[in-house]
N, C-alpha and C positions, 0 to 999 in steps of 0.2 A: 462876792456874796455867795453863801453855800444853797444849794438849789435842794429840791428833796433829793433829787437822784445824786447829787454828792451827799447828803445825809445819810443814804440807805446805803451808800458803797464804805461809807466810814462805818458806818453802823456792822456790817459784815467783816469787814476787817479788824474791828476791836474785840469781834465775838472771835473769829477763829484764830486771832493772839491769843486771847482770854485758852481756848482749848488747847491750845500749842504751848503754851507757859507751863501746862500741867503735866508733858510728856519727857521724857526725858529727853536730851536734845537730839541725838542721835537716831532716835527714833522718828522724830517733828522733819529730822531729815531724810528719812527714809519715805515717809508722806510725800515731801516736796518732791524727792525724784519722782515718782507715780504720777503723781498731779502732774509734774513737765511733759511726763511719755505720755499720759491723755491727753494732754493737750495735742501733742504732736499727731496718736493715732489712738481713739477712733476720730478726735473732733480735728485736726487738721488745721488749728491755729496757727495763720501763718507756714504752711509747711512748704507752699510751693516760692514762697521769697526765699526760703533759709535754701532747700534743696538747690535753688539752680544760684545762689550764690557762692555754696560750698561749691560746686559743679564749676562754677566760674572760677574761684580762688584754687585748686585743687582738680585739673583738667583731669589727670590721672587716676584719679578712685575710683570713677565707673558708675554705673545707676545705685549697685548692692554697697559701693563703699560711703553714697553720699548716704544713704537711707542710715547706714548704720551711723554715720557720724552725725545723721541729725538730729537722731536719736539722744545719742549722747547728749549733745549740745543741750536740746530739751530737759531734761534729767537735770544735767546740772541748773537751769538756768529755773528750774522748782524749786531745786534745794536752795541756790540762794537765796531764794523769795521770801523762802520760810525763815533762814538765816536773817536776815533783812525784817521782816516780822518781828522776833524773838530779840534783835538788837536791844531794844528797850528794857524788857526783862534783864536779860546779863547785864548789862552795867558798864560800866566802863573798868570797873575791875577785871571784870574776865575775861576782856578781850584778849589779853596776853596767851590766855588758855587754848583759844584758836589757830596760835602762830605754833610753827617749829621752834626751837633756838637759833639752829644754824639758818641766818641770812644777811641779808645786804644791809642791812642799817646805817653799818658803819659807816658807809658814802655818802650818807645826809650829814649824820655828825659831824663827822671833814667838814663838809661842804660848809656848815654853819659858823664854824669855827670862829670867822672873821665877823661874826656878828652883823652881816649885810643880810640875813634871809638868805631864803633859797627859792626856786619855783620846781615845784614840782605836777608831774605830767604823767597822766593813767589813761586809758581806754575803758572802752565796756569788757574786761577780761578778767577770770579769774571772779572777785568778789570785788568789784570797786569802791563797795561803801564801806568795806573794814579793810581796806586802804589807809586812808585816812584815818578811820579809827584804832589804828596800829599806829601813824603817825606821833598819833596824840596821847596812846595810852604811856607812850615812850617819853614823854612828858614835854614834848614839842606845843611850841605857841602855834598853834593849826587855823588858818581861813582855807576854807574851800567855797569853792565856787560853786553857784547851783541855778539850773531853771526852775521857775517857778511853773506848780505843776497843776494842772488844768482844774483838780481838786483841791481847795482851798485847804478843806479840813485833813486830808491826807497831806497836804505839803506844811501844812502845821506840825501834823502829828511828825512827820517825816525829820523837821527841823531840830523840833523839841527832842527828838532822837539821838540826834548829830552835836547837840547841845549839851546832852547831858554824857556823852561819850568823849566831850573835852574839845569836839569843834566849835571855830567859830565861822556862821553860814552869812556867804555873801548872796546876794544873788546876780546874775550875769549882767543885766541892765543898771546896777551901778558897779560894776567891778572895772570901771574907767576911775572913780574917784576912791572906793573904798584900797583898792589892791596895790597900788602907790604906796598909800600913808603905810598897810602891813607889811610892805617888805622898808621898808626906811625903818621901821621899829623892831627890824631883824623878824619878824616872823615867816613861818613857810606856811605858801600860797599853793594850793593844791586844785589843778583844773582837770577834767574829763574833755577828752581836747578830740575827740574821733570821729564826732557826727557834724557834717555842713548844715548849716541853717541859715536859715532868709532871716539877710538884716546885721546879720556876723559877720565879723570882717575875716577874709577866709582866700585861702589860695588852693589852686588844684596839684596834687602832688601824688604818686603812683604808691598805690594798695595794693598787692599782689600783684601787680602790672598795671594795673586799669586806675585810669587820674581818677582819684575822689577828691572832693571837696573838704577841706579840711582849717580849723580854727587857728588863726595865728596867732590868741592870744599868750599864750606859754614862751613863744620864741620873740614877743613883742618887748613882754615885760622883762623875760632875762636880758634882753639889749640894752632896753630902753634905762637900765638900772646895773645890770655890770655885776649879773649875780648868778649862780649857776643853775641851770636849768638838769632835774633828773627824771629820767624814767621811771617807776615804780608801779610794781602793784603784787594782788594778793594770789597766789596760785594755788590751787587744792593742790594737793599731796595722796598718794597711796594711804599715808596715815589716817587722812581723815582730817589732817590739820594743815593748815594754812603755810605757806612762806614766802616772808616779804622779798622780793627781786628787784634789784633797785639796779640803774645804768646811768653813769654820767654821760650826755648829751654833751658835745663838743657845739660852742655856740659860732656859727658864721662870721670871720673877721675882715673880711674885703676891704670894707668900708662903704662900700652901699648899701644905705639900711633896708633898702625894700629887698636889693636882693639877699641880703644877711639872713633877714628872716624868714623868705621862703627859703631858703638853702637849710635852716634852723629846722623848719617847721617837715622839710620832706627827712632830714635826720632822726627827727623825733617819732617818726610815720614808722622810719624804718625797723629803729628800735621795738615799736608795739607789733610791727608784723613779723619780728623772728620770734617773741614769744607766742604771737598767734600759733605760728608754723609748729612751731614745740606744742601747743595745748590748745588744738582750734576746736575741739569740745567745750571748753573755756569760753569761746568769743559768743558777741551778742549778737548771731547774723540773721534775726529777726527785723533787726533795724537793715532800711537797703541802703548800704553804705556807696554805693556807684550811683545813686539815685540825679545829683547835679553833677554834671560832668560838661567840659569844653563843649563848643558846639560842633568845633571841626574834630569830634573825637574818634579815630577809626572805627566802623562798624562792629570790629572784634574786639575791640575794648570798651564798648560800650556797657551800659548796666545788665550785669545778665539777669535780671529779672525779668527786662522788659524784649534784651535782644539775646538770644542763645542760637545756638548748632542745632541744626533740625533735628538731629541723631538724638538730641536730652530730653 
């Protein structure tokens, strides 16, 4: 049930759509990067998780190189907002308008070929909700997977988005019975597979060195179903525009399913951390991605948010 304080946060969000709808896009994105850098300085939202995570993933950049890339980070992570806002406006026509031509598509189309579905697997990198909505505008039968968000009336509005952009929204606590039936009916299953959560079934597998916790759902269902598992997501471009990067994920064939799918699930890790390494201005290291970790996990690979080099 929506509280006032989620009414007033909807309430805020639909006005400054309402003013974002009326600018030209490009400009709505030039807003957003400003909003990300204030947030970063003077208000300092989150600044000391991102800093000593970038510091942890990227030992060699130094005080001046993490500052400068969190910067970044922030910047984009405005623009998308605004992007992510403005979704509803464009349409599911104009997503195409976002993307380059030249990119990977073609390895989903392969992959679909045989009419079994696909699972496909993104991070928080680049744009992950016009991920999917590339997916889809490509005229693919799309489920994605989602948490249900703390605000009723935003995860509404949020859905109703992804709806009219050609998805269709599962959410995570039935995606044990819904995500079965969609891939038996050849459709592509599309999950944000980066972040550990209490209560997901999850294996610990190394993120720039350091075990994070990480969701086995992506490497479950491509076993569990005998269909291929890919990489994918959306990357800014110098242009201004988007392009889709997609990687087949080789799935683990031992024969022991548990170890299959961790062996799946640390492939799939690896895959999202060499686009990290290419575009970690791109990544969401707001979120603390070392946050659950082994308990015998060496001191220095531990979460550097919480344990760092006295020197940082």
């Amino acid at each position: 049930m929506a509280r006032l304080s989620h009414r007033l946060e909807y309430g805020l969000l639909r006005t400054v759509a309402w003013i974002l709808e009326r600018l030209p896009l490009d400009t709505a994105r030039r807003i957003g990067a400003w909003l990300g850098r204030f947030g970063y300085s003077p208000l300092g939202v989150r600044r000391e998780v991102v800093e000593r995570q970038l510091a942890g993933a990227f030992p060699g950049l130094g005080p001046t190189g993490v500052r400068t890339l969190a910067r970044l980070s922030y910047s984009h992570l405005g623009r998308m907002a605004i992007e992510l806002t403005l979704l509803r406006s464009l349409g599911r026509e104009r997503v195409g308008e976002l993307f380059e031509e030249d990119n990977d598509f073609g390895l989903i189309e392969e992959a679909i070929r045989s009419g079994r579905g696909c699972v496909l697997f993104t991070g928080h990198v680049g744009n992950w909700e016009l991920t999917g909505a590339y997916v889809a505008w490509r005229g693919l039968d799309m489920d994605v997977v989602v948490r249900r968000m703390a605000n009723p009336l935003f995860d509404g509005y949020l859905n109703r988005t992804r709806a009219r952009l050609g998805m269709r929204v599962v959410y995570d606590s039935d995606a044990v019975r819904a995500i079965p039936r969609a891939i038996r009916d050849g459709r592509v299953v599309g999950l944000v597979a980066d972040q550990g959560v209490l209560g997901l079934a999850s294996t610990y597998v190394p993120f720039f060195g350091r075990p994070a916790k990480t969701p086995r759902g992506p490497a479950v269902f491509a076993i569990r179903f005998n269909v291929p598992i890919i990489f994918c997501a959306a990357i800014l471009q110098p242009s201004g525009r988007y392009r889709f990067t997609a990687q087949v994920i080789p799935v683990a064939e031992s024969g022991i399913r548990d170890a299959d799918i961790d062996e799946t699930v640390r492939r799939f890790t690896q895959a999202l951390e060499r686009v990290v390494r290419r575009h970690p201005e791109q990544y969401f290291w707001h979120h603390r991605r070392w946050k659950r970790q082994p308990a015998d996990t060496p001191v220095e690979l531990r979460d550097p948010v919480k344990y760092h080099p006295p020197s940082q």
